[in-house]
N, CA, C and O atoms as a CHARMM CRD file, in Angstrom:
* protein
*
  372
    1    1 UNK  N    108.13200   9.23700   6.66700 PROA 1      0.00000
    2    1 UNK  CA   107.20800   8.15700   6.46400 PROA 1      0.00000
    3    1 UNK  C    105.80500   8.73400   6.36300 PROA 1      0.00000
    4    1 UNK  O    105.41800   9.70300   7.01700 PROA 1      0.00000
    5    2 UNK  N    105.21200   8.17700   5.64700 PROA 2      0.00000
    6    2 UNK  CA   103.77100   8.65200   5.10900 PROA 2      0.00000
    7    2 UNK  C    103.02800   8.34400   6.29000 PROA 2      0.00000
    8    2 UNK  O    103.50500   7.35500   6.84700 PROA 2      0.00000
    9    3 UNK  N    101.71100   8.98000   7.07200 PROA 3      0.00000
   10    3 UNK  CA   100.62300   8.30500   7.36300 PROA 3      0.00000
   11    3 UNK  C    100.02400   7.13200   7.13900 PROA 3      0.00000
   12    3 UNK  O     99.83000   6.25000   7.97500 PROA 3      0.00000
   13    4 UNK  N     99.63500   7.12100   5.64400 PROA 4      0.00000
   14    4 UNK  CA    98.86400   6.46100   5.43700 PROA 4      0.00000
   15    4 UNK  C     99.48300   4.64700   5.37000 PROA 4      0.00000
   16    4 UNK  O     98.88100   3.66800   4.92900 PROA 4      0.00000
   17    5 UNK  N    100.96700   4.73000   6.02800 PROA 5      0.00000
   18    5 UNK  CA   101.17900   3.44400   5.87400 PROA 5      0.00000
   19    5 UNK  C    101.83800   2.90700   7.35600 PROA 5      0.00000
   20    5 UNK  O    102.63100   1.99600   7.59200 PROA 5      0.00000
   21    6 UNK  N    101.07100   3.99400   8.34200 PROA 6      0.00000
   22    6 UNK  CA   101.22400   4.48200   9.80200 PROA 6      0.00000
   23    6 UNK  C     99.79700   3.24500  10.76700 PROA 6      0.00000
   24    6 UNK  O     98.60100   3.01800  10.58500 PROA 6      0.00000
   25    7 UNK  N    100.53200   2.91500  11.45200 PROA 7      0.00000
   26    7 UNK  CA    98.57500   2.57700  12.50400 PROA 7      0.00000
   27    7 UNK  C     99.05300   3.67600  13.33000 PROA 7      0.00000
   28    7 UNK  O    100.13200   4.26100  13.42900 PROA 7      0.00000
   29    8 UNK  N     97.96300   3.77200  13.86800 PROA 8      0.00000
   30    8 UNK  CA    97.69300   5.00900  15.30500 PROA 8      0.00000
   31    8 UNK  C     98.64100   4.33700  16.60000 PROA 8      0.00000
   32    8 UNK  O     98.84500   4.98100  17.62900 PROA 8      0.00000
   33    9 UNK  N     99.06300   3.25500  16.42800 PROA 9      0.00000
   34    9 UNK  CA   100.13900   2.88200  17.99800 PROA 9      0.00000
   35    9 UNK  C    101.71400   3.65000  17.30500 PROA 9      0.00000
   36    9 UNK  O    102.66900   3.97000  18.01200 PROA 9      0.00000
   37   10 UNK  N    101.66800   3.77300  16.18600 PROA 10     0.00000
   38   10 UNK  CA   103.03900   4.29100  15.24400 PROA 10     0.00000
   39   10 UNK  C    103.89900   2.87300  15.10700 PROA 10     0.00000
   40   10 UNK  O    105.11600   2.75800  15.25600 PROA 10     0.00000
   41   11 UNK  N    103.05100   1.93900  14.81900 PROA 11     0.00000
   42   11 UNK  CA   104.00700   0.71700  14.24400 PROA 11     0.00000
   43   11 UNK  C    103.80300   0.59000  13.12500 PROA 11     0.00000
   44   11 UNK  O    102.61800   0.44100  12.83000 PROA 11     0.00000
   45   12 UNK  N    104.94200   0.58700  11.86100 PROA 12     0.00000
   46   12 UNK  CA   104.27700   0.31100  10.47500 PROA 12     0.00000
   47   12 UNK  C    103.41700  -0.66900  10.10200 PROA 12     0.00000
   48   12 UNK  O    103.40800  -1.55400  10.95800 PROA 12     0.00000
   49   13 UNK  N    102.70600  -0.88800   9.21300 PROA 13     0.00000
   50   13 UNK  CA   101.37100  -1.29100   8.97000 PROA 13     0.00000
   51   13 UNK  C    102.34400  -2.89200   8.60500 PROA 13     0.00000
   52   13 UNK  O    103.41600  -2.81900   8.00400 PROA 13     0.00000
   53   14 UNK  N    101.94900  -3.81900   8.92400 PROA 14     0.00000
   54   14 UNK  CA   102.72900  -4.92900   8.08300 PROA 14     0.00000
   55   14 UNK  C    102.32600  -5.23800   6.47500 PROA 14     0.00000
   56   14 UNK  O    101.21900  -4.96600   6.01000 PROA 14     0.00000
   57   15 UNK  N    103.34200  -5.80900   5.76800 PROA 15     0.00000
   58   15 UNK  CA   103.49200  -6.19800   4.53100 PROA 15     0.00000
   59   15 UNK  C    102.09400  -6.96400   4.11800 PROA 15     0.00000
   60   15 UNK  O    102.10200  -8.12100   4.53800 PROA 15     0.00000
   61   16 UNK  N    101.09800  -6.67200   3.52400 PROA 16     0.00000
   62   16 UNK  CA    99.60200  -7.42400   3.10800 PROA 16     0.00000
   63   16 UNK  C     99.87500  -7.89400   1.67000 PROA 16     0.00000
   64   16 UNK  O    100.02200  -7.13400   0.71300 PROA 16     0.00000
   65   17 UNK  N     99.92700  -9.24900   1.62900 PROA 17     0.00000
   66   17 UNK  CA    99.79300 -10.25900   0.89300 PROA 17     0.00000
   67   17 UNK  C     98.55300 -10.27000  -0.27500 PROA 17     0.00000
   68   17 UNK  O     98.81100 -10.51700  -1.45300 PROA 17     0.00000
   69   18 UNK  N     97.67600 -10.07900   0.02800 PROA 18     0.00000
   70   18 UNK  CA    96.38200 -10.13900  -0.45700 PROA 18     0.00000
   71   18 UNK  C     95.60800  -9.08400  -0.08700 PROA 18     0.00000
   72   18 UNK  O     95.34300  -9.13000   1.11400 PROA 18     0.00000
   73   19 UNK  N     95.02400  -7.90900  -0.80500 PROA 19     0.00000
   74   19 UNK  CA    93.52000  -7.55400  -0.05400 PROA 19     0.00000
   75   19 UNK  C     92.31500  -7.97400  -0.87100 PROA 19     0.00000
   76   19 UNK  O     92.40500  -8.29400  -2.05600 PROA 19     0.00000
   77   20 UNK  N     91.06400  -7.95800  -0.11200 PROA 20     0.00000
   78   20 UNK  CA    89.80500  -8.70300  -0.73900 PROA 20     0.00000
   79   20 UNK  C     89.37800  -7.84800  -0.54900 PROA 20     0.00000
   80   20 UNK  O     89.80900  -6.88800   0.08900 PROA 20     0.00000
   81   21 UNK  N     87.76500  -8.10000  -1.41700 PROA 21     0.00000
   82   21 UNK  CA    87.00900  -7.15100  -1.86400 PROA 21     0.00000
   83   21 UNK  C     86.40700  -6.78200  -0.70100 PROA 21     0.00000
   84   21 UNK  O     86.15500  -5.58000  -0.62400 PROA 21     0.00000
   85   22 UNK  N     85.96600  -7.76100   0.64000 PROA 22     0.00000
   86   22 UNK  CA    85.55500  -7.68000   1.39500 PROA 22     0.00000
   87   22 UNK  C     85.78500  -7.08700   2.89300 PROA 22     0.00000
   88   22 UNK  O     85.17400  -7.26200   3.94800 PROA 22     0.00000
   89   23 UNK  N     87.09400  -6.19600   2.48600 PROA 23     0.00000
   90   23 UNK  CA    87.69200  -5.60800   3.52100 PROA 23     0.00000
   91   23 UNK  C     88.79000  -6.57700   3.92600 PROA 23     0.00000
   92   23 UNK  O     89.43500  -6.18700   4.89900 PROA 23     0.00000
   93   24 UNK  N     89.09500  -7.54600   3.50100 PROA 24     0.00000
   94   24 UNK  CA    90.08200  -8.15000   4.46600 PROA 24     0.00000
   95   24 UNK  C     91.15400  -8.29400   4.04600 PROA 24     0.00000
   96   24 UNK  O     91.29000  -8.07900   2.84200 PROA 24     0.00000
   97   25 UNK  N     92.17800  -8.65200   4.72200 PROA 25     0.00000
   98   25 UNK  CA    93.80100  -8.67700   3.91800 PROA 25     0.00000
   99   25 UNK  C     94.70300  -9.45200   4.89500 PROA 25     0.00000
  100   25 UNK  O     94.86800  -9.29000   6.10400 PROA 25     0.00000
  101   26 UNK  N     95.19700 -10.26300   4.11100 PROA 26     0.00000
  102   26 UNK  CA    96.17400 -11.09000   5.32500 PROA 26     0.00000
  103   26 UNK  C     97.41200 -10.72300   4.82700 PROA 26     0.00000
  104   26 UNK  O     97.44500 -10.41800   3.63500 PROA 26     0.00000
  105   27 UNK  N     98.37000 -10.68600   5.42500 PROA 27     0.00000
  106   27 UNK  CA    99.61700 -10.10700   6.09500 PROA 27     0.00000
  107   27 UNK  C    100.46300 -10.87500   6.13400 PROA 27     0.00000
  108   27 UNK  O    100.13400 -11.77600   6.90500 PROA 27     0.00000
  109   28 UNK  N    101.97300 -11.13000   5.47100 PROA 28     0.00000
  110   28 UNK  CA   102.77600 -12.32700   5.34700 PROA 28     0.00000
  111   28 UNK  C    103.46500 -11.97700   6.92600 PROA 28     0.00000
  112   28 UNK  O    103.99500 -13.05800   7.18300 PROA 28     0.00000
  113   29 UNK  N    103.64400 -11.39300   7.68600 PROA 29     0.00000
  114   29 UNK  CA   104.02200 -12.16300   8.89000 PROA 29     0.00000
  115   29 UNK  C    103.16400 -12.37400   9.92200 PROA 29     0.00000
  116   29 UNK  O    103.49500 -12.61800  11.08200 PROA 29     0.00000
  117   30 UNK  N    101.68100 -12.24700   9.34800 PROA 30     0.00000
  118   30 UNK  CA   100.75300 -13.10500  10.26100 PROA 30     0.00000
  119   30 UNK  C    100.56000 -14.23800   9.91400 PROA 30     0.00000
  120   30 UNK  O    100.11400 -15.09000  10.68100 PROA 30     0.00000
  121   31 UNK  N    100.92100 -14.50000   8.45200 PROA 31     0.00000
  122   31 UNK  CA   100.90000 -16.07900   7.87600 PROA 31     0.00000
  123   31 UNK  C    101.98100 -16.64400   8.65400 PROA 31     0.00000
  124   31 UNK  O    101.97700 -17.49800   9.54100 PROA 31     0.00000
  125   32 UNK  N    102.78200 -16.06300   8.19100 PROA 32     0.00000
  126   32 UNK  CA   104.16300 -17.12600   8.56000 PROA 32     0.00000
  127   32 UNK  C    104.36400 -17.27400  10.12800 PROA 32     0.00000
  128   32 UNK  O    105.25400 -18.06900  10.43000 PROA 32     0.00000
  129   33 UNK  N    103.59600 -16.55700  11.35400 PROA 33     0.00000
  130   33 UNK  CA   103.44000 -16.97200  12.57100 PROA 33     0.00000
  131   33 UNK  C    102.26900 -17.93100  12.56400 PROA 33     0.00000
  132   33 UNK  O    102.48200 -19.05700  13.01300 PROA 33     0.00000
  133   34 UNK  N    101.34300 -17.70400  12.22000 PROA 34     0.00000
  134   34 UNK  CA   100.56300 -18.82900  12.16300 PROA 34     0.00000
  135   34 UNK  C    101.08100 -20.17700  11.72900 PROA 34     0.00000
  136   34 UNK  O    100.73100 -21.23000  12.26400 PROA 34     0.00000
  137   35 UNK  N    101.90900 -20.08800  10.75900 PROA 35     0.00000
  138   35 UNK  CA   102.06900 -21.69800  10.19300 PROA 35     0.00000
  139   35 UNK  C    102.97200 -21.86000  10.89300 PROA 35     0.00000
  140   35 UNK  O    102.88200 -23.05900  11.15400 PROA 35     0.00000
  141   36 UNK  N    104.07800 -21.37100  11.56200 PROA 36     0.00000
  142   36 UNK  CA   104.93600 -21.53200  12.56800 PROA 36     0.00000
  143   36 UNK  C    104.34400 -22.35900  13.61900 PROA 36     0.00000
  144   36 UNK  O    104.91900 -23.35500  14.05900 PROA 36     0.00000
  145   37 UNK  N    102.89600 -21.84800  14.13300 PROA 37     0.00000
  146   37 UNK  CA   102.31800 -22.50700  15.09300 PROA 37     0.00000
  147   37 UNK  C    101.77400 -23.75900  14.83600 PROA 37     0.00000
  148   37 UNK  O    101.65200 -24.65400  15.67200 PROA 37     0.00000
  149   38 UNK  N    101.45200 -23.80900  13.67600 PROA 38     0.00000
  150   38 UNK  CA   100.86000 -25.48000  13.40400 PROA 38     0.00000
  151   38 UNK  C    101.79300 -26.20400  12.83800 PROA 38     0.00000
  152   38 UNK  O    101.46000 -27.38900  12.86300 PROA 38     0.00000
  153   39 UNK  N    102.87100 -26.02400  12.31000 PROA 39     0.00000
  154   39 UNK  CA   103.80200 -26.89200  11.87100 PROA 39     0.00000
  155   39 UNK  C    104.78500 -27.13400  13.31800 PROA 39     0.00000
  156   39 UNK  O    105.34000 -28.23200  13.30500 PROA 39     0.00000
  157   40 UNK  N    105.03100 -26.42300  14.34800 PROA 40     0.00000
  158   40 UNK  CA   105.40600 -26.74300  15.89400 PROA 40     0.00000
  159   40 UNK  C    104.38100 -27.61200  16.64800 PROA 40     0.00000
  160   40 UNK  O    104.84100 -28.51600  17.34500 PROA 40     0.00000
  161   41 UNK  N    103.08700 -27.44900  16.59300 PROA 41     0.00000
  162   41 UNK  CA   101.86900 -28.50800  17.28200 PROA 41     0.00000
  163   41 UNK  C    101.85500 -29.83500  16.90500 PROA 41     0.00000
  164   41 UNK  O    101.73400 -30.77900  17.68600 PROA 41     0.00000
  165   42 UNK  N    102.03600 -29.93900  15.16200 PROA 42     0.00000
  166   42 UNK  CA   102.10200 -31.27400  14.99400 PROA 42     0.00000
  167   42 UNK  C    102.80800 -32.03000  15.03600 PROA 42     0.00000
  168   42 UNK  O    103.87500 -32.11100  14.42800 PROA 42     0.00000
  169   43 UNK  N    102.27800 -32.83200  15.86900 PROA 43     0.00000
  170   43 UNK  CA   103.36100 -33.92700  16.31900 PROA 43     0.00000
  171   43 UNK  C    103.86500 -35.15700  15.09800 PROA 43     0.00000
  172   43 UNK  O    103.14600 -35.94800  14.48900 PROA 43     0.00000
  173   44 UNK  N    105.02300 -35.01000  15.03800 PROA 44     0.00000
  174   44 UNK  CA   105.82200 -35.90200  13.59300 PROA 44     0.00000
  175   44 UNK  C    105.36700 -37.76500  13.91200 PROA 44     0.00000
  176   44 UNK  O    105.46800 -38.34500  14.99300 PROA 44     0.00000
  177   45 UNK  N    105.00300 -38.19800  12.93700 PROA 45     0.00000
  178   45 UNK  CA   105.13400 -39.65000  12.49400 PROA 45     0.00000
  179   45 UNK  C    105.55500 -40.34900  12.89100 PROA 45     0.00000
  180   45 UNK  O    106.54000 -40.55000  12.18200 PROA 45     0.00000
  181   46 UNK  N    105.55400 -41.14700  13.80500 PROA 46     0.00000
  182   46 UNK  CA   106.98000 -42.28400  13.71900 PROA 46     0.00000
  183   46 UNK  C    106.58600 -43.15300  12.82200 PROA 46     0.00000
  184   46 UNK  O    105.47800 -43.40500  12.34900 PROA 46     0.00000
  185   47 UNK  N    108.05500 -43.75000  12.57800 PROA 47     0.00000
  186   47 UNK  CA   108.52400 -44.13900  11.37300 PROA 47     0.00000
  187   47 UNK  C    108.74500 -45.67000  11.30400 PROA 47     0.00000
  188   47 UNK  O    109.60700 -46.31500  11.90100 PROA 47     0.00000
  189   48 UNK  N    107.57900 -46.22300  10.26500 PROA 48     0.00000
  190   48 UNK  CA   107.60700 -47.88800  10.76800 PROA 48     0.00000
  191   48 UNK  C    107.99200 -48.37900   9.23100 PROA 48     0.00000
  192   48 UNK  O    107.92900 -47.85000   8.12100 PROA 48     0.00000
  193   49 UNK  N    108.54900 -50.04100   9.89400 PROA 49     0.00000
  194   49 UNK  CA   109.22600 -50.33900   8.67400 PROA 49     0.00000
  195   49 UNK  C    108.20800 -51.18200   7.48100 PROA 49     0.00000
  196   49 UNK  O    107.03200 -50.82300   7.41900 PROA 49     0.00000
  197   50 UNK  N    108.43900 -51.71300   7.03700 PROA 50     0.00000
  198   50 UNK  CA   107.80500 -52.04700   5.92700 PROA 50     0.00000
  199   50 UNK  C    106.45200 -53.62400   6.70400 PROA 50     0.00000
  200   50 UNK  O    105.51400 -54.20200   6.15500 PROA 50     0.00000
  201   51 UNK  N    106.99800 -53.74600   7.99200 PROA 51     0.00000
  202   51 UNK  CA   106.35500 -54.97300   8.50000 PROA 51     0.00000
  203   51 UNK  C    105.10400 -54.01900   9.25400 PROA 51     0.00000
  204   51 UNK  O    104.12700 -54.68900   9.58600 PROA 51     0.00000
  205   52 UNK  N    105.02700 -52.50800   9.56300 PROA 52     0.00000
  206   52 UNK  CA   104.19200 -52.43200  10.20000 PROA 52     0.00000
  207   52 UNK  C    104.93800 -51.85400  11.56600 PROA 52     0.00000
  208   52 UNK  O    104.38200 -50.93400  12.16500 PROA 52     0.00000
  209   53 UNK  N    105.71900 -52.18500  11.87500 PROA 53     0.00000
  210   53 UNK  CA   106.55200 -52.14400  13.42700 PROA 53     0.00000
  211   53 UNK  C    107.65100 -50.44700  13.26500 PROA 53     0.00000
  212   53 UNK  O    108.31100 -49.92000  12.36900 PROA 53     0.00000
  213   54 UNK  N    107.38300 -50.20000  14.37300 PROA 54     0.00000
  214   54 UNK  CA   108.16900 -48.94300  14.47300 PROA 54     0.00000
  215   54 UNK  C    109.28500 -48.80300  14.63400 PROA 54     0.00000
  216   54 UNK  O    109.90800 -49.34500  15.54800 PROA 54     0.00000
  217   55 UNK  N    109.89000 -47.86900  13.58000 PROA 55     0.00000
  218   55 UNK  CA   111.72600 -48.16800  13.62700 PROA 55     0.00000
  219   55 UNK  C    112.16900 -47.96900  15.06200 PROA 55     0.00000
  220   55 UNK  O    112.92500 -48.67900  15.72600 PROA 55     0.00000
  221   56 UNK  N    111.62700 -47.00700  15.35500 PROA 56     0.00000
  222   56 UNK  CA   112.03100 -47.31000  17.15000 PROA 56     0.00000
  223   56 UNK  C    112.18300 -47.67000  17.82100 PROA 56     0.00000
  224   56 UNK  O    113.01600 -47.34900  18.66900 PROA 56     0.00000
  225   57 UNK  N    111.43300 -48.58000  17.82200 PROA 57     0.00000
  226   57 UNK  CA   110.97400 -49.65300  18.72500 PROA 57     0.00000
  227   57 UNK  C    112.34700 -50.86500  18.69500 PROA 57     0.00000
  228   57 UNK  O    113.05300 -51.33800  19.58500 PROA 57     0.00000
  229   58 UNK  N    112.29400 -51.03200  17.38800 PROA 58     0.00000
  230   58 UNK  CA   113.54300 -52.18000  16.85200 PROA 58     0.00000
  231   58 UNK  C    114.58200 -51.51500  16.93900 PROA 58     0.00000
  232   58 UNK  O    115.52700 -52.29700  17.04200 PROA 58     0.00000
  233   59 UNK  N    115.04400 -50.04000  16.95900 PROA 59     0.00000
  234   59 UNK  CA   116.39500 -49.61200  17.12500 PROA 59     0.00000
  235   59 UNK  C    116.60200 -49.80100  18.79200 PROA 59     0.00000
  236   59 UNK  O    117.50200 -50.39400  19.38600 PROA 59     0.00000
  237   60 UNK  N    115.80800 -49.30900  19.15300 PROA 60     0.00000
  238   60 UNK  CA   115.73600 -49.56100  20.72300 PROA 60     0.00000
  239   60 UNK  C    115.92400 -51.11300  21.27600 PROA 60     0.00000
  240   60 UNK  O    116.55300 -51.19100  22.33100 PROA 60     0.00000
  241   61 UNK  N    115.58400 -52.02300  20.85200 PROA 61     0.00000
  242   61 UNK  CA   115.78300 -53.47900  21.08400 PROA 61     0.00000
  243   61 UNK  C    117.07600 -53.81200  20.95700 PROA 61     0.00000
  244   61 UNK  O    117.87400 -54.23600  21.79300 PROA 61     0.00000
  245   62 UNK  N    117.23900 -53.48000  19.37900 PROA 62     0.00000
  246   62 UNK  CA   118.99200 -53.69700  18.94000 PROA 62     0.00000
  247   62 UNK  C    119.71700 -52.67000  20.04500 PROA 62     0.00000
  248   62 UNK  O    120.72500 -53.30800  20.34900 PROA 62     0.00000
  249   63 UNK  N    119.73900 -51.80100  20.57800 PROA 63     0.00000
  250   63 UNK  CA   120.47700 -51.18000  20.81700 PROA 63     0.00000
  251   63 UNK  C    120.87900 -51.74900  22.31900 PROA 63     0.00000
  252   63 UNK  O    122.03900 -51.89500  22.70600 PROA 63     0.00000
  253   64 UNK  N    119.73700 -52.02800  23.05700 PROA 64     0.00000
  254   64 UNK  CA   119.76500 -51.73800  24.38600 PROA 64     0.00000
  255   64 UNK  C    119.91000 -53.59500  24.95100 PROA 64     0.00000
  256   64 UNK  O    120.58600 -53.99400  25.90000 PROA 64     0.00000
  257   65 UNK  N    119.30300 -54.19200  24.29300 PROA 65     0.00000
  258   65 UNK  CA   119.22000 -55.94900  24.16200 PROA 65     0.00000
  259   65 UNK  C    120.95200 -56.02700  23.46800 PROA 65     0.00000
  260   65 UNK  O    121.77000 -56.54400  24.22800 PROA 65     0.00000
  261   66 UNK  N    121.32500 -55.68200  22.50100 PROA 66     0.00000
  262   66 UNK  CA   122.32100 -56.06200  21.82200 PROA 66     0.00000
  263   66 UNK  C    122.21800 -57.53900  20.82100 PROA 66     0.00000
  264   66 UNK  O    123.16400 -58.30300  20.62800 PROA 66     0.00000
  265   67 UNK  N    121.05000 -57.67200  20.35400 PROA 67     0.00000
  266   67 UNK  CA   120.51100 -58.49400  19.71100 PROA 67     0.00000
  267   67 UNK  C    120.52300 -58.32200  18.05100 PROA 67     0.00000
  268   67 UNK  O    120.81600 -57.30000  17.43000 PROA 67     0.00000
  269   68 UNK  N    120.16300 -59.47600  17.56800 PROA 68     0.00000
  270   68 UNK  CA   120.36900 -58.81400  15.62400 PROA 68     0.00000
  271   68 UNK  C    118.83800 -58.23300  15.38800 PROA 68     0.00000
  272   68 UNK  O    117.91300 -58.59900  16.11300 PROA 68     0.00000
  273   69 UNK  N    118.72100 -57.61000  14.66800 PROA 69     0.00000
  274   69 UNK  CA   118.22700 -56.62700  14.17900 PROA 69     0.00000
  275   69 UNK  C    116.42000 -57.95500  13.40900 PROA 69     0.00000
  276   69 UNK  O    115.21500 -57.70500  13.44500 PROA 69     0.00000
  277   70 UNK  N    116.95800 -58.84500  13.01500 PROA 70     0.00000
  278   70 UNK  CA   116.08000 -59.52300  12.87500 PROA 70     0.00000
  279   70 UNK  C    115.43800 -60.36500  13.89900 PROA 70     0.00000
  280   70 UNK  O    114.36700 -60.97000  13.84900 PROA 70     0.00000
  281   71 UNK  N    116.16500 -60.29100  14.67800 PROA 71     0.00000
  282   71 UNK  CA   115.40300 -61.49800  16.22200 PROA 71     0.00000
  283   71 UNK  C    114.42200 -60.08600  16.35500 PROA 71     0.00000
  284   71 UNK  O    113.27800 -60.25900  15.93500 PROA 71     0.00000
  285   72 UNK  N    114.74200 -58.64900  16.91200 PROA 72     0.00000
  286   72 UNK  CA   114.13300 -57.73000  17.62900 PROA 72     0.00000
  287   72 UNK  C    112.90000 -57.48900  16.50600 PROA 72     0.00000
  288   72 UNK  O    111.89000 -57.01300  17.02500 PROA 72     0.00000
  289   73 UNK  N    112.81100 -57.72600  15.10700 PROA 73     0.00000
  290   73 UNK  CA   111.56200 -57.48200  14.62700 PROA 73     0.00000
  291   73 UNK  C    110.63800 -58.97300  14.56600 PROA 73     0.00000
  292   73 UNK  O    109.42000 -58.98900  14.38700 PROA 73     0.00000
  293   74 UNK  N    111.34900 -59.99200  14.72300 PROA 74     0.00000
  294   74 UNK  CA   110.84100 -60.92900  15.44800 PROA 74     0.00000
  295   74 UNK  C    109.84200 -61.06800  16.28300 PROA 74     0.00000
  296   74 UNK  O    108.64400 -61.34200  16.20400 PROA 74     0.00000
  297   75 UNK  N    111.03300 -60.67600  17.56700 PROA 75     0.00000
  298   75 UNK  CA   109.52000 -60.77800  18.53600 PROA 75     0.00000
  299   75 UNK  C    108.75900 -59.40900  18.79500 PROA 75     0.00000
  300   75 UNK  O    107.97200 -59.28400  19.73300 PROA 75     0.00000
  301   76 UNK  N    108.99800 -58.57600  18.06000 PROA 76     0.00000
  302   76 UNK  CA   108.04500 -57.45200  18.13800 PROA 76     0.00000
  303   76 UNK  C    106.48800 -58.07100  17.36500 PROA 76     0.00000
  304   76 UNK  O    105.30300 -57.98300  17.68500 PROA 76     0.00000
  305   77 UNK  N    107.03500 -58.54600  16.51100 PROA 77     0.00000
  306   77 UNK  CA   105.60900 -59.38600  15.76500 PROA 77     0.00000
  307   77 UNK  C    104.93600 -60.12200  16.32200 PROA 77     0.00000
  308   77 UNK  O    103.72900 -60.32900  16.19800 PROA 77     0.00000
  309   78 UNK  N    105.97600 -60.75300  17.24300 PROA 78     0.00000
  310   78 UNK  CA   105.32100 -61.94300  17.78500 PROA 78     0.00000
  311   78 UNK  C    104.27800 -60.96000  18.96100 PROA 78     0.00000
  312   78 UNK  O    103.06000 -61.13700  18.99200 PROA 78     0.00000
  313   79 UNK  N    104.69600 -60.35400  19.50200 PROA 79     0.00000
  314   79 UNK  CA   103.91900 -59.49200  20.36100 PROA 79     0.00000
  315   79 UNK  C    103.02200 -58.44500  19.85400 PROA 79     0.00000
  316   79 UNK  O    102.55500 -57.52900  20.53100 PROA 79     0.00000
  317   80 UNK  N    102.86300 -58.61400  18.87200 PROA 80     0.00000
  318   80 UNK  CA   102.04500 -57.52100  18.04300 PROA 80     0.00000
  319   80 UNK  C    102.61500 -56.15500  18.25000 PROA 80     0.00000
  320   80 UNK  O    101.79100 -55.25900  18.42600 PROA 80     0.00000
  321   81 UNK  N    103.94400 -55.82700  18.26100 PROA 81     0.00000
  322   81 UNK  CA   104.56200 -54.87800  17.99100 PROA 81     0.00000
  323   81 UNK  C    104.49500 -53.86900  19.33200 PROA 81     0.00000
  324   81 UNK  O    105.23200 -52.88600  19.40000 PROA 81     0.00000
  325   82 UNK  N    103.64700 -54.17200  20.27000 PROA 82     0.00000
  326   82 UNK  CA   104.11300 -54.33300  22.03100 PROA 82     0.00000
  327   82 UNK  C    105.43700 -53.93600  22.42400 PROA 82     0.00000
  328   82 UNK  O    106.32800 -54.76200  22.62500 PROA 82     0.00000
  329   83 UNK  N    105.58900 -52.71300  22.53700 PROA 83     0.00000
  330   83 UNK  CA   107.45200 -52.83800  23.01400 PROA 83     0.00000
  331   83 UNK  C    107.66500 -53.23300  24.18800 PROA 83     0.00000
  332   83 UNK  O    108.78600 -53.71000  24.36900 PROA 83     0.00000
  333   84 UNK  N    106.90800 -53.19900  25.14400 PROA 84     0.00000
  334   84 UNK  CA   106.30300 -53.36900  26.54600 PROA 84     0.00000
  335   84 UNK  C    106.83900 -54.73300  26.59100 PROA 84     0.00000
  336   84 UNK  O    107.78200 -55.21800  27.21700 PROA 84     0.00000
  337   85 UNK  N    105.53400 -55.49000  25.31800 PROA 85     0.00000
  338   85 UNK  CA   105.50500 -56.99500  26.14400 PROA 85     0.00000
  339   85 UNK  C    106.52500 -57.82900  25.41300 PROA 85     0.00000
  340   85 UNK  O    106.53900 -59.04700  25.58900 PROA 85     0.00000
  341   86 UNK  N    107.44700 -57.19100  24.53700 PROA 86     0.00000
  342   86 UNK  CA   108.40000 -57.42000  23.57400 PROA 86     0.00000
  343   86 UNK  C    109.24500 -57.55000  24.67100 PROA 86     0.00000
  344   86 UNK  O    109.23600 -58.61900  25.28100 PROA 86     0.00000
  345   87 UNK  N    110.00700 -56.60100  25.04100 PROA 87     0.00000
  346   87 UNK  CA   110.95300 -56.68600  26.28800 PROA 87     0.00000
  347   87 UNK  C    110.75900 -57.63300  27.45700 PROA 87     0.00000
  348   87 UNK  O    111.76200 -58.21000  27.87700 PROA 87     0.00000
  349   88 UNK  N    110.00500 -57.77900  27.82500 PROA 88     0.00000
  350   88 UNK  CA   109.33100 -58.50900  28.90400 PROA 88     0.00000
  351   88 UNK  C    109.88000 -59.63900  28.46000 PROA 88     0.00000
  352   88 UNK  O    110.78900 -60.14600  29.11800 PROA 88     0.00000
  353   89 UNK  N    109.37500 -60.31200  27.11600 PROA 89     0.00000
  354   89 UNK  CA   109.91600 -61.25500  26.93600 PROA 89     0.00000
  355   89 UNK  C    110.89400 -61.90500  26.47000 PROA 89     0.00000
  356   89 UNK  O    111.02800 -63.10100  26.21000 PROA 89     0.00000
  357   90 UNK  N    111.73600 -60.82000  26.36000 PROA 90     0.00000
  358   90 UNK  CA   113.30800 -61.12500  25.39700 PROA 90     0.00000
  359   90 UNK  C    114.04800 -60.85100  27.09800 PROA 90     0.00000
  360   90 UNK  O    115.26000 -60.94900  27.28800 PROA 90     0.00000
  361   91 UNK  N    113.35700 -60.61200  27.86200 PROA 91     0.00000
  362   91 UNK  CA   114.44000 -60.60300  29.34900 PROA 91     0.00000
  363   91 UNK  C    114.02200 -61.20400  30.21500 PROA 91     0.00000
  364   91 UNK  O    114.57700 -61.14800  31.31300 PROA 91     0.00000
  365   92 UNK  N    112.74900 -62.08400  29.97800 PROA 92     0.00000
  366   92 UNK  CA   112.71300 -63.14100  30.82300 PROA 92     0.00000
  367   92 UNK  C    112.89100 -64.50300  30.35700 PROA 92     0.00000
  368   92 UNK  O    112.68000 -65.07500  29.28800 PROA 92     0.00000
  369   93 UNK  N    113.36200 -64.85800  31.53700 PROA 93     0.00000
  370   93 UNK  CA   114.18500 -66.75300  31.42500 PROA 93     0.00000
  371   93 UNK  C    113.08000 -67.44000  30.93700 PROA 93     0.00000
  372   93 UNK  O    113.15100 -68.65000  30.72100 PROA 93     0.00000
C-alpha cells in the first residue's frame, strides 16, 4: 500500500467524494453517517385522514372501544380531535 493513501494513525484514507478548490473534501462514509444521523432524529409524521384527525387516534378508538370506524371519527371531531377528551366521552354514561 502506497503512503500517500496512508494517514499517520495507519488507517486508510476514506473514499473522497468531492475535493474543492479550497482544500476541502467530503468523504462518502462521512456522508452516509451523517445522514444516518438525521434521517434517525427525525421524528416521522403521523398520519391523518382526509378530515384532519389522526389515523391513530381512530385506529385506537376502533380497536380498543370496539366501535365503527365512523362513530370514532365522529366524536373525535366532535372533540376537536382530543383523544383524551374523545375517550372520556365515549366511556362515560
Amino acid at each position: 500500500m502506497s503512503l500517500q493513501f496512508q494517514r499517520s494513525n495507519g488507517h486508510p484514507e476514506p473514499e473522497v467524494i468531492v475535493n474543492y478548490a479550497d482544500g476541502y473534501a467530503y468523504s462518502k462514509s462521512k456522508f452516509e453517517e451523517g445522514l444516518r444521523i438525521v434521517l434517525a432524529d427525525k421524528p416521522a409524521k403521523p398520519a391523518k385522514t382526509h378530515s384532519g384527525l389522526k389515523k391513530e387516534d381512530i385506529d385506537l378508538i376502533v380497536s380498543e372501544l370496539e366501535i365503527p370506524r365512523a362513530q370514532a371519527e365522529k366524536a373525535l371531531l366532535e372533540n376537536n380531535g382530543d383523544i383524551t377528551k374523545t375517550l372520556q366521552a365515549l366511556i362515560t354514561p
